[in-house]
C-alpha positions in Angstrom: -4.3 74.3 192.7 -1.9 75.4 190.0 1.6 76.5 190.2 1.6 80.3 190.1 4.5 81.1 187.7 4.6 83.6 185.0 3.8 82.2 181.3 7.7 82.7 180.6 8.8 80.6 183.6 6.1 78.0 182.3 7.6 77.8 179.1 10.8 77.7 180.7 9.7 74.8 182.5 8.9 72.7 179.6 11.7 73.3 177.9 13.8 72.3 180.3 11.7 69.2 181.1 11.8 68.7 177.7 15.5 68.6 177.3 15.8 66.9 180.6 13.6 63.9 179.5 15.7 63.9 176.2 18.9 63.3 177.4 20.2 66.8 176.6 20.7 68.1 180.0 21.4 65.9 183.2 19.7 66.6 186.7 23.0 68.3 187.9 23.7 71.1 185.4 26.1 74.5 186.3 25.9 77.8 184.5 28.1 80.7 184.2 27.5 84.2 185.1 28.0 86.8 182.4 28.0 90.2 183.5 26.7 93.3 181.4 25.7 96.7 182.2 24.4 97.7 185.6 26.2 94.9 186.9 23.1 92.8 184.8 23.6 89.1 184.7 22.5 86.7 182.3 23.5 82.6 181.9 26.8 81.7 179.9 28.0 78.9 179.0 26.2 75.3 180.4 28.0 72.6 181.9 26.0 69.3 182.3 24.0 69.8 178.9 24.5 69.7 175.1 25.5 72.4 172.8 22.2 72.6 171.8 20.8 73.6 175.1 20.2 76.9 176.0 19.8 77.9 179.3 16.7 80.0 179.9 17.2 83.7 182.0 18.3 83.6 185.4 14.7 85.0 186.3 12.8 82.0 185.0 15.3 79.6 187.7 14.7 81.8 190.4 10.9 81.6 190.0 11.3 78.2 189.6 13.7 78.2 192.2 10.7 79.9 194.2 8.5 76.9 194.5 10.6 74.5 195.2 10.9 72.9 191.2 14.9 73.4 191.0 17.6 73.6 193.5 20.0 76.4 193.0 23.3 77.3 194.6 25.4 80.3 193.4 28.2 82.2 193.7 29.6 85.1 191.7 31.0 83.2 188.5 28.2 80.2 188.6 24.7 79.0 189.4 24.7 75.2 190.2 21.4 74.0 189.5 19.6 70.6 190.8 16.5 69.4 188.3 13.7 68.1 190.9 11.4 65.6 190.0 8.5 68.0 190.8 9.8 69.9 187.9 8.7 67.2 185.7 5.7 66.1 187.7 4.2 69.9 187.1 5.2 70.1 183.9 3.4 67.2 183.3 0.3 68.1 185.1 0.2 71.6 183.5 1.6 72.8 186.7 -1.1 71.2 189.2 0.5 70.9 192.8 0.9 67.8 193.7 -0.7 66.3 197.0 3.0 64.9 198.4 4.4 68.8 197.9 1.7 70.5 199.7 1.7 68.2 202.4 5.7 68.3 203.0 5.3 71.9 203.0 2.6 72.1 205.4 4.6 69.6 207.5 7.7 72.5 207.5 5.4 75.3 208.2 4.1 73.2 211.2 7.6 72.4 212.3 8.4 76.0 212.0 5.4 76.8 214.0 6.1 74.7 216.8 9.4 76.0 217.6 8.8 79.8 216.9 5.4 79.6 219.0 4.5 78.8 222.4 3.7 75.3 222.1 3.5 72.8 224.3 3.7 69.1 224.1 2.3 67.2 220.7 -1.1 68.8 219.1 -1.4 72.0 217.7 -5.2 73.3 216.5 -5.8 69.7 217.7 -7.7 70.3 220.8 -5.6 67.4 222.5 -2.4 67.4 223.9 -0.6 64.3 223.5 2.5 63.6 226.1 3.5 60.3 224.9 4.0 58.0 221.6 1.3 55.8 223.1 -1.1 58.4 223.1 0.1 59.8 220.3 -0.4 56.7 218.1 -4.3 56.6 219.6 -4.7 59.7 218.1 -3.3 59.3 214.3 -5.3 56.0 214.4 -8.5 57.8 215.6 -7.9 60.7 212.9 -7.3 58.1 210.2 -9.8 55.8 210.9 -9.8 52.0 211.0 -11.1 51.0 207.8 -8.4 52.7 206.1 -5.8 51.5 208.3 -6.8 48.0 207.7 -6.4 49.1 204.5 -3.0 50.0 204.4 -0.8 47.2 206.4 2.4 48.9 206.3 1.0 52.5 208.1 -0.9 50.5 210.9 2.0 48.7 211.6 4.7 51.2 211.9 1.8 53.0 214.1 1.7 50.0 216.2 5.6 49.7 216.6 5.6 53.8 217.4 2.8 52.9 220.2 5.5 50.4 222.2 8.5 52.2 221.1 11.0 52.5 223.6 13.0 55.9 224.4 16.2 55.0 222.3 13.5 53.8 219.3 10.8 56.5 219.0 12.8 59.1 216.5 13.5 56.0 214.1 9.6 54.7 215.0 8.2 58.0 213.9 10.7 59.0 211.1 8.4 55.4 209.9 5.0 56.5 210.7 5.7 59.4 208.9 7.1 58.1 205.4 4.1 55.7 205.5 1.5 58.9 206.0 3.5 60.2 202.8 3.2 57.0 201.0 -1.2 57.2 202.0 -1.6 59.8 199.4 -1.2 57.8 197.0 -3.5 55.3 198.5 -6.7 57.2 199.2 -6.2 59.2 201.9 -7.7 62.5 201.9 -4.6 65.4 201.9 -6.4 66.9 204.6 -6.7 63.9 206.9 -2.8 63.1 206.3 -2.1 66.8 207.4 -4.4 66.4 210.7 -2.2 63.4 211.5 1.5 64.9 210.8 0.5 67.7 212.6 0.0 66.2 215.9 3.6 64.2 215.2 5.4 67.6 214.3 5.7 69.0 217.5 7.1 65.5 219.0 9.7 64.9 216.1 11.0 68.3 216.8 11.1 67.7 220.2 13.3 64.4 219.5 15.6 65.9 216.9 16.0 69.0 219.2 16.8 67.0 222.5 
């Protein structure tokens, strides 16, 4: 799955990547606003980059802005801008999405889902509704399987501590269980699989952080 940005907004990208990896612009960069006719904007001067740098339109950051590649706050006179390392990482892949963004993406639209939907308890398109970590645990190490768990020490183990976690202990236990299913794409896991199993701990990590 590629990236789908405009050829300018590509080239964009590589530029800026480019300058980035060069030293001529740092991760943290802010641009002024100049304003023409028809109240049409277009970048000014650059602060956190070298005279040589020249910022690219204010279309090309939005787009990029789009897919989550740059981070942009602005305000009438400036845009501040935040270089993400999945800037780099698609540039680098000729704008292939990488596993780790579609899966924390999926992971917000499911979070979204379960609090704008009529959902109850931990599974959603699961077929099982799970009621406690305990059985919650069960079912990520069913949908994972236990070959790759024994594979893969540190995820079975912060599954094991989410199983007997206490009240007080389970947001901390599954903030765990959850880095570690991140960290599994890079370790074999199928995307798919790694989505089956945050979906079913969305739900309940909501319904920890919302009380």
């Amino acid at each position: 799955m590629k990236y789908p940005l405009t050829d300018k907004t590509k080239a964009a990208a590589q530029f800026i990547v480019s300058a980035w990896n060069a030293g001529d612009v740092e991760q943290e960069l802010t641009i002024t606003v100049l304003r023409g006719g028809d109240d049409e904007v277009q970048p000014g001067f650059v602060f956190g980059a070298s005279d040589d740098f020249e910022s690219p339109p204010f279309a090309a950051w939005r787009e990029l802005a789009k897919f989550d590649l740059v981070d942009i706050r602005r305000d009438d006179d400036a845009w501040e801008i935040l270089l993400l390392q999945e800037l780099r990482n698609a540039v680098a892949t000729d704008f292939d999405v990488s596993d780790y963004f579609i899966t924390m993406n999926a992971v917000g639209n499911i979070i979204v889902n379960s609090t704008t939907g009529a959902v109850q308890g931990i599974g959603i398109n699961t077929g099982t509704v799970h009621q406690t970590v305990e059985q919650l645990a069960d079912y990520m190490s069913a949908t994972l399987g236990q070959d790759f768990l024994a594979a893969n020490v540190e995820l079975k183990a912060a599954i094991d501590e989410l199983r007997t976690a206490t009240t007080a202990d389970q947001q901390s236990a599954l903030g765990k269980v959850i880095s570690q299913l991140g960290n599994s794409l890079h370790l074999g896991a199928s995307t798919a699989t790694i989505v089956q199993a945050l979906t079913a701990a969305a739900p309940f990590l909501q319904g920890l952080v919302g009380g």
